[in-house]
N, C-alpha and C positions, 0 to 999 in steps of 0.2 A: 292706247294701243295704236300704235303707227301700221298703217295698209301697205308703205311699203316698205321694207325692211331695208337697213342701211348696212355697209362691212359688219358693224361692231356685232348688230341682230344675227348678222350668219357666221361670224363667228363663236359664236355665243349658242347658235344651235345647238351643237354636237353634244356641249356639257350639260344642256339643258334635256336634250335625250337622253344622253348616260344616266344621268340623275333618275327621270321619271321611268326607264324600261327594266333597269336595275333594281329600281322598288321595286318593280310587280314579280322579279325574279325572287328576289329575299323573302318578299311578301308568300308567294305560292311556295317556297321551302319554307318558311316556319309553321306556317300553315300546316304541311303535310307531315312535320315532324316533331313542330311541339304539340299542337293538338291532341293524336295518338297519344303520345308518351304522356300527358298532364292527364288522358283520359285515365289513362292504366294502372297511373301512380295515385291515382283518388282512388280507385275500385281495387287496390291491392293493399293499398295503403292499413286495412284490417290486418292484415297476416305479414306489418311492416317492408315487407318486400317494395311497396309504396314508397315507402322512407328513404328507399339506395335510391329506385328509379327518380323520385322528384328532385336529389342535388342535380343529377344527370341532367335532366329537362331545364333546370337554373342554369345551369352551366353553356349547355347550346344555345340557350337564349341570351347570355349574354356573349354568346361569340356571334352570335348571328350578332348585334345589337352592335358590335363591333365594324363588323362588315357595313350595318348603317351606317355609322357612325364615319367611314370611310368615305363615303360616298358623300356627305355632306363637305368632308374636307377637299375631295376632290372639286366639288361644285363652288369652293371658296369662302363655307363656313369656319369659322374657328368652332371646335367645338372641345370640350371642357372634357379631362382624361377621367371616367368612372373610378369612383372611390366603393372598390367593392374590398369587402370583408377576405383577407386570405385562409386558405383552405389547408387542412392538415397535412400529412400522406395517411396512406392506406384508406382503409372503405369509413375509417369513422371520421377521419380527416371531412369527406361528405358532407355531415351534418352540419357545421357552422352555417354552410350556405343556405340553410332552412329561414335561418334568420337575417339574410342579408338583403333590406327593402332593396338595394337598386337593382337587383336580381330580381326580384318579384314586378318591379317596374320595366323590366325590359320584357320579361317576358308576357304582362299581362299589353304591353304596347303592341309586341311580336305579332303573338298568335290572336290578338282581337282587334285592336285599335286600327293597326297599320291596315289589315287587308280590302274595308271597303274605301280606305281613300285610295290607295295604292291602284285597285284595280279599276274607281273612277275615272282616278288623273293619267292613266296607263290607255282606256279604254278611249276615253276622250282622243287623246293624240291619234290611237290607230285611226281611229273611225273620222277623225278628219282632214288627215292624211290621205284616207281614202276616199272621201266623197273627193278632196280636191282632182286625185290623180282620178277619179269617174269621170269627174269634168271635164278634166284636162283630155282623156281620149274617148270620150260619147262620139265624137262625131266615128269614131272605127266600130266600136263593139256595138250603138245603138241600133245600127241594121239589122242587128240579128235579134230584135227584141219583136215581137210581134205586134202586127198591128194595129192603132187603137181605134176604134169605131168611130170617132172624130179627130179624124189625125190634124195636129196644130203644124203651123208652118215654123220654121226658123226654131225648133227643140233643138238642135246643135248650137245654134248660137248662144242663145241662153245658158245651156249647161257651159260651154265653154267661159264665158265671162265668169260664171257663177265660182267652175275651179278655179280661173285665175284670181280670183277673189280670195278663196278658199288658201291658195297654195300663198300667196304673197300674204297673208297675216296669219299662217302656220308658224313661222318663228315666236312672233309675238305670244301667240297662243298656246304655245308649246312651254314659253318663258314663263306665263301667269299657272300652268300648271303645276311647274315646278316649282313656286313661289308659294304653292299651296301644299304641298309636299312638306319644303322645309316650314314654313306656318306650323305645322301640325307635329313635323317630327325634333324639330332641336325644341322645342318646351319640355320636353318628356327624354330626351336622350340627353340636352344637354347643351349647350351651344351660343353664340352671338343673336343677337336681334339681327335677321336677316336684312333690313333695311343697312345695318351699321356693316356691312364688308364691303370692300373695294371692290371698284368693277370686274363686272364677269370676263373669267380670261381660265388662260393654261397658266397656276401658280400653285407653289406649295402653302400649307397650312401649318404652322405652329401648332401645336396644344399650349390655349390661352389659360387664363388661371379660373378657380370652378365659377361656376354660373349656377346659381340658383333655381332651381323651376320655380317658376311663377303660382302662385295661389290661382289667378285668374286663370291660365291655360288650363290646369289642372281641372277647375271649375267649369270652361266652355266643352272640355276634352269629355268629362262624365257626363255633361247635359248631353252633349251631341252624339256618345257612346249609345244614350238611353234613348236616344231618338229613332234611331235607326233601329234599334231592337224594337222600338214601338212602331217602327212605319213597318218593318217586316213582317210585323203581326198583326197591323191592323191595318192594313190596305185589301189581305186577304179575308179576312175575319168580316170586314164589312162587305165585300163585294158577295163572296159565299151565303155566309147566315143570311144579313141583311136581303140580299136581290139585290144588290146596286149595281148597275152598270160599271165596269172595272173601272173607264176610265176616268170618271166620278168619285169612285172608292179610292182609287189613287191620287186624286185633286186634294180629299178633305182630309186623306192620313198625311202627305206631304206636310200641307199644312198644319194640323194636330202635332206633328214632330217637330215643323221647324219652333214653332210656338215657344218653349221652352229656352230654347238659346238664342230667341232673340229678347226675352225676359233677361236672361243671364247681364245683357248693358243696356236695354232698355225696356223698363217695367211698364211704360205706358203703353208701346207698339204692342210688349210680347202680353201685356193682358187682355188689350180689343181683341187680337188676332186670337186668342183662347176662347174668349167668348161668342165670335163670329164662327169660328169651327166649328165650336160645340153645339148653336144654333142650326150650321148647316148640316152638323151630323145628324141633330132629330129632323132634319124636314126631310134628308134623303134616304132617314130610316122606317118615317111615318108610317110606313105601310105595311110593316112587320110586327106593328106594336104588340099584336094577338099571341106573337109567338118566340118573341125573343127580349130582352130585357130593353125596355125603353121610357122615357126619352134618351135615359145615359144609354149608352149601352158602353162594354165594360174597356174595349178600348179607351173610350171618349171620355170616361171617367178616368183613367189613368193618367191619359195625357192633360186632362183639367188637373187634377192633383200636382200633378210634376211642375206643371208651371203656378201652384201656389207655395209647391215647396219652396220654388225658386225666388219666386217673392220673398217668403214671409224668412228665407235666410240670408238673402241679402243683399234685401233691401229694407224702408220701413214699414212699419206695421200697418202704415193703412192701406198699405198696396195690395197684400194677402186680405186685409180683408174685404177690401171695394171686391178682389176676386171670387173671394164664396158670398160676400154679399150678392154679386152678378149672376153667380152661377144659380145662385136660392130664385134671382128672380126670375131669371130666363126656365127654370125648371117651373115655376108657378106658369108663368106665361104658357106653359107646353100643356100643362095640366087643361087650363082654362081653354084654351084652344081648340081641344080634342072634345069639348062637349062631353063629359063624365055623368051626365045623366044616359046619354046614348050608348051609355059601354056597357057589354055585358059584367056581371058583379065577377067574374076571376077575373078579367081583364082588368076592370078597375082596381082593384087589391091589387094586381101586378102592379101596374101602373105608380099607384098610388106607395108603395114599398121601396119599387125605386127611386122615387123622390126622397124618399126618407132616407135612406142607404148614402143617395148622394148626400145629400146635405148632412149628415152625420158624417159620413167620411171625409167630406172634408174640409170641415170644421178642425177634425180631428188632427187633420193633415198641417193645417193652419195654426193652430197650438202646436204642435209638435216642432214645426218650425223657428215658432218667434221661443219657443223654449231652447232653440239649438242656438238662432243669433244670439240669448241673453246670456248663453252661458258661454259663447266666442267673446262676446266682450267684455265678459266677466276677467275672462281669461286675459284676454289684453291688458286690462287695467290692472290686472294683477302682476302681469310681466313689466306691464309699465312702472308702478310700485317699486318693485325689485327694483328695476334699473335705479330709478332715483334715491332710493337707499343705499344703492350700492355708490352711486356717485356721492352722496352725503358721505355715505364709511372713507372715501376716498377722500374728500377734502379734509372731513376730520381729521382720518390719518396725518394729513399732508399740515393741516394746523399744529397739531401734536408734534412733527417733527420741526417746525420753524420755530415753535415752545423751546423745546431743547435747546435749539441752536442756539435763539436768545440767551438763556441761561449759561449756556457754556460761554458763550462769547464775554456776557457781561462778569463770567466770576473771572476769565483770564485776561480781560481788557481792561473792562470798564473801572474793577477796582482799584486795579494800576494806575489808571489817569488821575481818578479824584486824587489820591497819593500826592503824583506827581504836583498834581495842583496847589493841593493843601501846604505842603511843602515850600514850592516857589511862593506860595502868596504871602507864605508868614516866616519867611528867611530875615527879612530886615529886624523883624521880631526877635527871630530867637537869635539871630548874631549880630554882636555888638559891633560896631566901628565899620560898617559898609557905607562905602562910597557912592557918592548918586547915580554912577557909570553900573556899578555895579548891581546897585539897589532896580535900577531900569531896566536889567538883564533877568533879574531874576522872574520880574513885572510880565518882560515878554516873553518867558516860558512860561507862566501862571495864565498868559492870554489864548496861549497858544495850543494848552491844555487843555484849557476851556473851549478852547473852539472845537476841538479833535474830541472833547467829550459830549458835548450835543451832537455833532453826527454822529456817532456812536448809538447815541440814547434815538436819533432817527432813524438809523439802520434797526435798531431793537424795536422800533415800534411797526417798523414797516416788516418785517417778521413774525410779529405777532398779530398782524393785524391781515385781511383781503384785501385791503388797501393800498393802490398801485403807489411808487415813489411821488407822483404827480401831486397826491394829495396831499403830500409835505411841505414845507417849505425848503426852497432849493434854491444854491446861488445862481448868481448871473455874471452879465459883463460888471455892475454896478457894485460887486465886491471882490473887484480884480484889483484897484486901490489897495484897499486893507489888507489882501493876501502878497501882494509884493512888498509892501509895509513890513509882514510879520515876517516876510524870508529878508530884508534888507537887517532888521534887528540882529538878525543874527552872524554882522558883519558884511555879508555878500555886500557886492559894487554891483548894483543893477541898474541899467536903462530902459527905461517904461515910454513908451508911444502907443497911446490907448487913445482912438478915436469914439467920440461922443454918438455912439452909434447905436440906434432900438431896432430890436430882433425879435423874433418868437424867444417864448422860454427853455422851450427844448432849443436852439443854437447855443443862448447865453449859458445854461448850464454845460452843454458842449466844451465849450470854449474855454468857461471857468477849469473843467477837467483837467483839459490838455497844457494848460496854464500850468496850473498845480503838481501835474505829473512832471512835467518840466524841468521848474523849478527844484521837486524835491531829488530827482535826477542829479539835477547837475550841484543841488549842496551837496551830497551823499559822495560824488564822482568826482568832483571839480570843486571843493573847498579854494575860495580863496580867487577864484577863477572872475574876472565879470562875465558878467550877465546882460543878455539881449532880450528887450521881451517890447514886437510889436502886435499890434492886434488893431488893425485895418479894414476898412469894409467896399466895397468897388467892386461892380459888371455882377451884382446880385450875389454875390458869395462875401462872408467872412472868412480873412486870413488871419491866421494864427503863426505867428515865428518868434523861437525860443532858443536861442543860442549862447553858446559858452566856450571860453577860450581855454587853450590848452590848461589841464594843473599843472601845479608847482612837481617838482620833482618830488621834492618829499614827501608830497600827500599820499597817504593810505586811503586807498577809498574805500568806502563803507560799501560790501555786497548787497547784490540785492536780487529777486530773484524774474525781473522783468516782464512781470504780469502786469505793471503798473500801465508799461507803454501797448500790449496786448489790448488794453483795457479801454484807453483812451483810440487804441486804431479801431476797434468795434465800434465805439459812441460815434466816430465819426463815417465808417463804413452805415452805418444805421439812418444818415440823416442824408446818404447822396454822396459824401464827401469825400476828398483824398485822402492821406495821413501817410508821412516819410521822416523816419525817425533815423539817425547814423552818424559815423565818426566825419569828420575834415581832414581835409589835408592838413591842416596844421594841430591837428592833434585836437579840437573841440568837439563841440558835439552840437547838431542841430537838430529841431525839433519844425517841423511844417505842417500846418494844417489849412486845408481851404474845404469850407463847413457852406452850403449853400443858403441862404435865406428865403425859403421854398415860400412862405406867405409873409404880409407885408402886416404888421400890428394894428386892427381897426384903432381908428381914431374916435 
């Protein structure tokens, strides 16, 4: 917190008031209007008349919740648009809203939650606002204060620095108000992590996509709901019944309240600090023992309770129990203490019942507990369960459908190839009087068959199988020989410049691709055409160039449907690389690749 505020702090003021004086506006209207109405719709609620007034009461709570909801956008939260339940027309239209939790959630935030932060962080600002400007003008109104029996010299000055002090770290403190504000209200409305928005300014807000409430906020937000209900009843409860001096009774119920949530993230602080309350509850009650329930008395035992609930649900099990183990002992220690031979016999029976009382309740408390964590993580593991089931159903499914594919593929491919195969290999066989030329042609369409039907049979395995293509075997640059071989067989005039060059295996197969996409292009387009095919390596990239001269006039080319060259621009878009595939001016066609050699082969 900076002493003295720079531009950015005083422009950051005003929004930082609008925020915090604007709550306490919202806050003292939900207050005065759902309250009422939630009282009236309980107590009517017999003779259903309840039933109209409570959508009604849902309804302003969430328009109020609205109007918050505004005001955090205005301050530069994005906050997430309510996903409430739509409402019918007419009076039974109503009813749906009976069941609409974020209805219930605004309004149980509205009329209870919001008003003691609100009127905290609201009363704070005034009240230091005002000491500053007292300071700032004591030296004018302190005359008129009467005189004190040992008047001190130089009280003006003092008050004077004190406001200036006061007034120059008012922004700052006005800012951490407001940061406690939204802390408390976008968990439960809805909202960004107030750390994650852009600097405080004059901006508009989007509505960002929903935002989850946090299990945790929900959890600190009911621990510290219960706190307060328990300091409001046992600050007075102790100082009244007991005799404690108030400002005593208000020391150990603070404490007794804060207990609990600070158990909620840490179990070691929030259990010493439980069991040092509850100590200093019995030594500042000791003197009542005769007449009102002691050592516990019944505050001190709620708030010991609350914070073994908090323990024993969530956190582990020895934490709740070192706590009623603590509590059994410090309750013996109190017993022993008090000298119980010196006690009158109903004293003692008193005495002696509330130990019992304690330690049975909670005990009780402590079971009840770790039976609620076992059945949350029951529940977990069961969701977790599911999930991995359901991702098994999913891969299954997804194996089942690559099954098919296989199947389909191999009855409409695969038995065509073997054919094709069977056929070329045993031609010289079944016809008489073939020439060597010819007998060699038949040879390299029985090879070429065979090649096109092992990948095939490795497209079918890598299908049926969760095994990526890597676990196959796959070509390289070192069978780009034998594939210009098996397209020169087929007549093509090709020229080959293939440097002796080692690559990763994802390049080599690369390269092989766009080789072969190439090639089978420019037989299909360009029969009869030569052929260009170099494959070079230089300045850490391998280059690929595949070219072909114009066809013959005659040639018909064989369609195709150009997924081939799609196919090889991805393989090469995939590795870093270029890929430029297109006609010539002279009527060919070129084919370019430059494929990087991203890591060097260990040796």
């Amino acid at each position: 917190m900076a002493l003295v505020p720079d531009r950015r702090a005083l422009r950051r003021l005003g929004h930082d008031l609008d925020l915090v004086m604007t709550g306490l506006g919202l806050t003292l209207l939900a207050a005065i209007m759902l309250l009422p109405l939630g009282a009236v719709s309980a107590a009517l609620a017999v003779v259903w008349v309840g039933v109209v007034l409570l959508p009604v009461t849902l309804g302003l709570a969430a328009m109020i919740a609205g109007w918050d909801r505004a005001r955090l956008v205005r301050w530069g939260i994005r906050v997430a648009p309510p996903d409430y339940r739509p409402r019918g027309s007419g009076v039974r239209g109503l009813l749906p809203l009976l069941g609409d939790p974020r209805r219930w959630l605004d309004l149980a935030f509205e009329a209870l939650i919001a008003l003691p932060v609100r009127a905290a962080t609201a009363g704070a600002a005034v009240a230091w606002a005002g000491a500053a400007l007292g300071g700032l003008t004591f030296w004018a109104w302190g005359r008129a204060l009467p005189a004190a029996p040992l008047p001190l010299g130089g009280q003006w000055a003092v008050a004077l620095a004190l406001g200036i002090v006061l007034a120059l770290s008012f922004p700052a403190v006005v800012h951490q108000l407001a940061r406690l504000d939204v802390l408390v209200t976008v968990p439960l409305l809805g909202g960004e992590e107030p750390g994650s928005r852009p600097a405080p300014g004059p901006r508009s807000a989007a509505p960002g996509p929903a935002t989850v409430l946090h299990e945790e906020a929900w959890t600190r937000m009911t621990v510290a709901f219960l706190g307060v209900v328990l300091l409001a009843v046992g600050w007075p409860v102790t100082a009244a019944l007991y005799d404690v001096h108030p400002a005593l009774a208000m020391l150990v119920a603070v404490a007794a309240s804060a207990a609990p949530l600070v158990a909620v993230g840490r179990p070691r602080e929030g259990l010493a600090l439980s069991v040092l309350v509850a100590a200093g509850t019995m030594l500042v009650t000791a003197p009542a023992q005769a007449l009102e329930p002691w050592p516990w008395a019944v505050t001190a035992l709620i708030a010991h309770c609350l914070v073994l609930a908090v323990l024993a649900v969530l956190h582990r099990w020895y934490w709740s129990l070192a706590g009623w183990s603590a509590g059994a002992v410090l309750t013996l220690l109190a017993l022993v203490g008090t000298l119980p031979v010196e006690l009158p016999g109903p004293v003692l029976r008193q005495v002696s019942t509330n130990a019992v009382v304690q330690v049975a309740i909670s005990g009780a408390v402590v079971l009840l507990g770790l039976t609620v964590r076992q059945l949350v993580l029951v529940s977990e593991r069961v969701e977790e369960a599911q999930t991995v089931t359901a991702e098994e159903m999913r891969r299954r499914i997804e194996l089942e459908e690559r099954h098919r594919i296989a199947r389909e593929l191999h009855d409409v491919v695969a038995h065509s190839m073997s054919v094709i195969t069977v056929q070329a290999g045993t031609a010289r066989f079944r016809l008489g009087g073939l020439d060597a030329r010819t007998e060699q042609e038949f040879e390299d369409i029985a090879a070429s068959s065979r090649q096109a039907l092992a990948e095939m049979r490795a497209l079918l395995a890598t299908l049926r199988t969760d095994e990526g293509p890597e676990d196959l075997p796959q070509p390289g640059l070192a069978d780009l020989p034998e594939l210009i071989d098996a397209s020169r067989a087929t007549g093509a005039r090709i020229d080959a410049e293939l440097d002796p060059v080692e690559v990763p295996p994802t390049v080599g197969l690369t390269a092989f691709r766009v080789v072969q996409e190439a090639l089978s292009n420019a037989l299909r387009h360009a029969r009869g055409a030569p052929i260009t095919v170099r494959v070079t390596a230089g300045d850490g990239a391998l280059a690929v160039h595949v070219g072909n001269d114009a066809p013959r006039a005659d040639h018909a080319p064989i369609p195709g449907s150009g997924l081939g060259l799609d196919g090889a621009r991805q393989r090469v878009a995939a590795l870093g690389g270029t890929f430029a595939a297109g006609p010539r001016e002279d009527g060919g066609f070129t084919v370019r690749a430059l494929i990087p050699i991203a890591d060097p082969l260990p040796r």
